[in-house]
N, C-alpha and C positions, 0 to 999 in steps of 0.2 A: 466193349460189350460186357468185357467182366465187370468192368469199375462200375458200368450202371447195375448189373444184377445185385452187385455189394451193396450200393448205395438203396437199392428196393427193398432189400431184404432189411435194413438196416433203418428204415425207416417204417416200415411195417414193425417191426421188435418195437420201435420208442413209442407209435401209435399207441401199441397193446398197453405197454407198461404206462403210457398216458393212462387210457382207460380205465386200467385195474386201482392206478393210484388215487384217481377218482373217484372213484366207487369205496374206496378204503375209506379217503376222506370223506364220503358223506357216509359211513355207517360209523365210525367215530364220532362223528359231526349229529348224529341221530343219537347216539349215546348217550352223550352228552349234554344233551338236549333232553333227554327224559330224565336222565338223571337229577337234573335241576328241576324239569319238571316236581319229578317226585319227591324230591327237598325240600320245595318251598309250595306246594300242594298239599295241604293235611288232609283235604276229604279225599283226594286219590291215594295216601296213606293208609287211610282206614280204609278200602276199598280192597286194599292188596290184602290176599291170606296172610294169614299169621301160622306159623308153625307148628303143627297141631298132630296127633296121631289120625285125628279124622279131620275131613278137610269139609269145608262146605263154602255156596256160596254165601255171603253173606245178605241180610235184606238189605234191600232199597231205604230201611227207614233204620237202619242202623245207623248211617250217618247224623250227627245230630243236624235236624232240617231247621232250614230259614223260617219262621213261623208265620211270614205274606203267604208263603206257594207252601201250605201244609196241608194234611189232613190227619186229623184226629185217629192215633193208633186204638184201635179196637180187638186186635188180636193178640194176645199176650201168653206167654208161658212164663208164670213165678214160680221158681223152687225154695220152696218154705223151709228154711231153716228153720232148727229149733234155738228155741231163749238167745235169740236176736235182734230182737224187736220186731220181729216177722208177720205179727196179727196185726200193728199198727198199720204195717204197706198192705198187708191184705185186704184190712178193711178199704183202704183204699181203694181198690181195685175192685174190692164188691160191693161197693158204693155206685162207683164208676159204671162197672157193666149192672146194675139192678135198675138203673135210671135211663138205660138205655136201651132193655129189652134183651139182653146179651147173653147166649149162653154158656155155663160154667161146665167145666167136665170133673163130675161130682161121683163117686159110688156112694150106693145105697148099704153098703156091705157092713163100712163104718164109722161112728160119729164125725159129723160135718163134713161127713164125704171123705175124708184123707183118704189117699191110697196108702197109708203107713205102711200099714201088715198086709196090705194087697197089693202087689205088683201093678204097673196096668201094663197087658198084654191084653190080645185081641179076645181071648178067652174071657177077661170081666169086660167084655162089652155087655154082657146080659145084666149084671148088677149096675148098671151105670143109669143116671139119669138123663134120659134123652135129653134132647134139645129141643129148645121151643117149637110147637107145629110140628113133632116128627115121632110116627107112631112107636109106640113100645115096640121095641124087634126090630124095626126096620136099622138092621145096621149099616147098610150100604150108605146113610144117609145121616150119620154120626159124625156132624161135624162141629165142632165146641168153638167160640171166641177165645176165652179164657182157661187155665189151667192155672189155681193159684191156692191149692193145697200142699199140706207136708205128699210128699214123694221121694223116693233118692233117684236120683235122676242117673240114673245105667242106661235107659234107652230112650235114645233121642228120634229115634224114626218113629216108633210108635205116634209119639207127642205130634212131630212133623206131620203124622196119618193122618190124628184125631183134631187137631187145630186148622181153621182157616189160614189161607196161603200166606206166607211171610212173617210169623209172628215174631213179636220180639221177645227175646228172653233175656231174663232178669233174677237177680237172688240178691242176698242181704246178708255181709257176714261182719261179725263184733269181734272186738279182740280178746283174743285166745282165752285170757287168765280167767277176766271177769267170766266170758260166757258159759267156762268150764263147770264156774264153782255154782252159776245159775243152775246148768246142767245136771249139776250130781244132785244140788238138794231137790229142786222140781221132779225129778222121775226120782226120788226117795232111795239113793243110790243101799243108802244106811238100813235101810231097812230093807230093804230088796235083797239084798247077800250079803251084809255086815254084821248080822242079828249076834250072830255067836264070836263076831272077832272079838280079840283081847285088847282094850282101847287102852293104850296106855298116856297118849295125848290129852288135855285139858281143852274145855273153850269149847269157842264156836267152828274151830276149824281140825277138832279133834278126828271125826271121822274120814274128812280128806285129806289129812296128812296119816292116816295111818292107813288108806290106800292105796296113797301115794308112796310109804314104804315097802310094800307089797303089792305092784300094781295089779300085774300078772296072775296072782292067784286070785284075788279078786276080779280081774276081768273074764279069767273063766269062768268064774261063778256066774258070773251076768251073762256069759254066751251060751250059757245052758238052760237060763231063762228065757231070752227074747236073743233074737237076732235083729231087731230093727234101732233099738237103742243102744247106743256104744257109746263105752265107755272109756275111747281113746276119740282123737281129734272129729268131732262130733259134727264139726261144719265140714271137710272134706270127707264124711262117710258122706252126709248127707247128698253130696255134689255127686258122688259113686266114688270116691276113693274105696277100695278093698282093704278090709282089715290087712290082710295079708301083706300086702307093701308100702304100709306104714313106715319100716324102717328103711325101706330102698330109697333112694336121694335119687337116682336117676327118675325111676318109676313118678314118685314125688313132681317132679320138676315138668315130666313129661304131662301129669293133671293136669295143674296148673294152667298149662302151655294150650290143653284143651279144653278149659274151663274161658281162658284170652278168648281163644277163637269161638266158643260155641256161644258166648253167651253178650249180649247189647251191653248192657251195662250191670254193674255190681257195686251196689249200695253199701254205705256202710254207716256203722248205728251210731257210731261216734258222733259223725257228719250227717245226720238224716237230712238235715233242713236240707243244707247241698245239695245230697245227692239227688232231692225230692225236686232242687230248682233245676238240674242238668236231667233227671226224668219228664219234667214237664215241657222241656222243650222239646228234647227226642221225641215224647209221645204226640206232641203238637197240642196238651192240653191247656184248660185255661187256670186259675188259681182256685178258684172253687174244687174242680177235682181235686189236687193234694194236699186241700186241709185236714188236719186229723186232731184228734186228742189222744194222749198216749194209750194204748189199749192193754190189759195183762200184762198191768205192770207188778212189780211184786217189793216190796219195801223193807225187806228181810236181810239182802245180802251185804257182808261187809264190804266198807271201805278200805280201811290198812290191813292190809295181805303181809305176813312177815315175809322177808326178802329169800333164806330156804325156801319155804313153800311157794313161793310163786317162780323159782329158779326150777323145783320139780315138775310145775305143771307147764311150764315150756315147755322142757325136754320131752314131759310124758305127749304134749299134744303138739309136736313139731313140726306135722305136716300144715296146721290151723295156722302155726306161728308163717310161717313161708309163704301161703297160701292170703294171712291177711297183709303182710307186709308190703306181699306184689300188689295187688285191687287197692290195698291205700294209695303208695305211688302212683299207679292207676287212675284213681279219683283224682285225685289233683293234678295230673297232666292236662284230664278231660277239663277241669275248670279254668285250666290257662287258654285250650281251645275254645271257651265259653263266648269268649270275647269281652271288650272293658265291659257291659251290664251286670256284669253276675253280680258284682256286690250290692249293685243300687235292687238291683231281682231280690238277691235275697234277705237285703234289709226291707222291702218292701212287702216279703212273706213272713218274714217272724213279726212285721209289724200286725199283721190282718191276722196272723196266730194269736195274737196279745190278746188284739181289738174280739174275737172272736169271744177268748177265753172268759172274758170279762162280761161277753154281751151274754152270755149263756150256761155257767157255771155258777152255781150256789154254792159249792162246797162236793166234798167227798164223806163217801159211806166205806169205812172197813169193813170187808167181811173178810177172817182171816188172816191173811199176811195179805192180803191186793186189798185194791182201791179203789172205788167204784165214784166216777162223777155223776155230782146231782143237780140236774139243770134246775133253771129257775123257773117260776110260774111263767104260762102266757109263753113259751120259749118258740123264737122261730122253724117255721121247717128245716133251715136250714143247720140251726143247734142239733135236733132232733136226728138226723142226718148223721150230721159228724160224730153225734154220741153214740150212735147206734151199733153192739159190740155184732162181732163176726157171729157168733150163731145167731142172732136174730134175722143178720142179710140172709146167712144159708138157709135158714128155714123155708123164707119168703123165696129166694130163689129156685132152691129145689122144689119148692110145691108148687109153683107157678110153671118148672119145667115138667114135672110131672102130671102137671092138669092139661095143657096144653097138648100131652102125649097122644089122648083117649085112648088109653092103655086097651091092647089087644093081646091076641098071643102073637107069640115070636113066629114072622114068615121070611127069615133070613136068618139061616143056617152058621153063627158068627163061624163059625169051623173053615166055612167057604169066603171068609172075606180076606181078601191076601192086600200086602202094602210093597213097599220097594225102599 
């Protein structure tokens, strides 16, 4: 009786430890299995968070989509870098949504709507221009397509409040040196807080190398004038970097990290055509939308940069240096994920850029340092179009959102309008 009680007991034991090794093996076995999954899956790749101080989900149209089973992205959020070729994508986009009836989230407060010098917080809902069909005031009912003015992008919920569900967002940044030295002479760095330095430098690069020996005191000078223009790494203020932790490499790194995750894609000006072919597929658009002609452009700045000066504008702009480094690797991963078309795609766009140039370009008019193209007699709608600069669309577009208003007074209190 004993030997059978042993013999039970002892076979119930190997039962269990059957079962449990079973169960081990298939959650190993499950492991295993996703982890492959997830290796040789790129859209569940991009699907998974990325490492971020703020997390979000991501859209449905972040992945780049198959363009049989698409639909045309109409909800966008562009953060307009400055002297990055930024008005060329913009025009784009306000080409895009003005042919489509689409509205833009514009203030009235200042030129072409930017929120530069204006925050947007629920507060400038009142200087804003409505959206088509939606009475002046009614802010309950403030919902925009598009956001594709200069902003610095600090808060992202607001944007999430004010834009149609799932938008993609999108920015444009150049490499560091060039965009620096666009940077300082366009906002007249020289004349703004250099009037009285003692320039001991020659040339054309006299005033930013004698800034660049002095950054510091000179950059006080400028943050006692405006707080919207900086004049240190000028593409990650623009993104929200804080002055303040410019120099912190963690802080730095941690941007970045939230710039990955918060944002669809990140163009860069080196590469436009690219990145305008890997936009048109994401956005599901056809080739007609991403044609452009260069817009504000300016034919002033130097070519050879002595090898000092462009060693100091690194350093001075380090976070930009890091910041385009990562989004270049970036870009070209995303064109490996493109698939074999991308090169025949985008020899088949710079061909229809040529074909375009040629069917609709007379020449250029200088006024000043830019360049203005001069179409030709008889020019298609479709010249007409592509040449057409950014304040012209804003004009048409904000007076068409603000006819559409039938402006009344305000019967929505913005004070009482809350978001999450």
């Amino acid at each position: 009786m004993q030997q059978m009680a042993f013999k039970s007991k002892i076979l119930k034991f190997l039962n269990k430890k059957q079962v449990m090794l079973s169960v081990l093996a298939s959650l190993v076995s499950g492991f295993l299995f996703f982890s492959l999954y997830v290796e040789n899956n790129s859209t569940f790749r991009q699907l998974m968070p990325l490492p971020s101080n703020r997390s979000r989900q991501p859209s449905p149209r972040a992945v780049i989509s198959t363009e049989s089973f698409c639909h045309p992205v109409k909800n966008i959020v562009y953060i307009k870098t400055h002297k990055t070729g930024s008005t060329t994508l913009a025009t784009i986009l306000y080409r895009f949504g003005y042919h489509r009836n689409l509205s833009f989230l514009f203030t009235a407060k200042q030129p072409l709507g930017h929120f530069r010098q204006v925050p947007i917080t629920l507060k400038s809902l009142p200087g804003m221009y409505p959206p088509i069909g939606v009475r002046q005031g009614d802010y309950e009912n403030y919902k925009f397509n598009i956001s594709a003015g200069h902003v610095i992008y600090r808060n992202r919920s607001i944007l999430d409040f004010l834009i149609y569900e799932q938008p993609i967002y999108i920015t444009i940044i150049r490499e560091p040196v060039q965009q620096f030295i666009s940077h300082f002479s366009f906002f007249r760095f020289d004349r703004r807080f250099m009037k009285k330095a003692n320039i001991s430098a020659k040339g054309q690069f006299a005033y930013i190398t004698e800034f660049l020996n002095q950054p510091l005191k000179y950059a006080i000078a400028n943050r006692n004038i405006n707080y919207y223009i900086t004049d240190r790494n000028p593409q990650s203020f623009d993104l929200g970097l804080p002055l303040r932790e410019m120099d912190n490499p963690i802080f730095i790194s941690d941007f970045i990290a939230r710039i990955e995750a918060d944002f669809d894609l990140v163009l860069i000006t080196e590469y436009l055509d690219e990145s305008l072919i890997l936009m048109k597929k994401q956005f599901c658009w056809n080739m007609n939308d991403i044609l452009y002609f260069k817009m504000n452009v300016r034919h002033s700045e130097p070519t050879e940069i002595p090898e000092n000066l462009k060693m100091k504008l690194l350093q001075w702009n380090n976070a930009d240096v890091y910041l385009y480094k990562h989004f270049n690797r970036t870009l070209w991963r995303k064109i490996q994920s493109y698939g074999p078309t991308f090169y025949t795609d985008l020899r088949d766009f710079q061909k229809r850029l040529e074909e375009l140039r040629n069917e609709c370009i007379e020449g250029q008019n200088r006024v000043k340092s830019r360049y203005y193209n001069v179409l030709k007699a008889n020019s298609s709608d479709l010249c007409k179009d592509v040449n057409k600069n950014l304040s012209t669309y804003f004009k048409q577009i904000a007076g068409r959102q603000k006819v559409t208003s039938k402006q009344r007074n305000s019967t929505v209190n913005s004070e009482n309008i809350t978001f999450h």
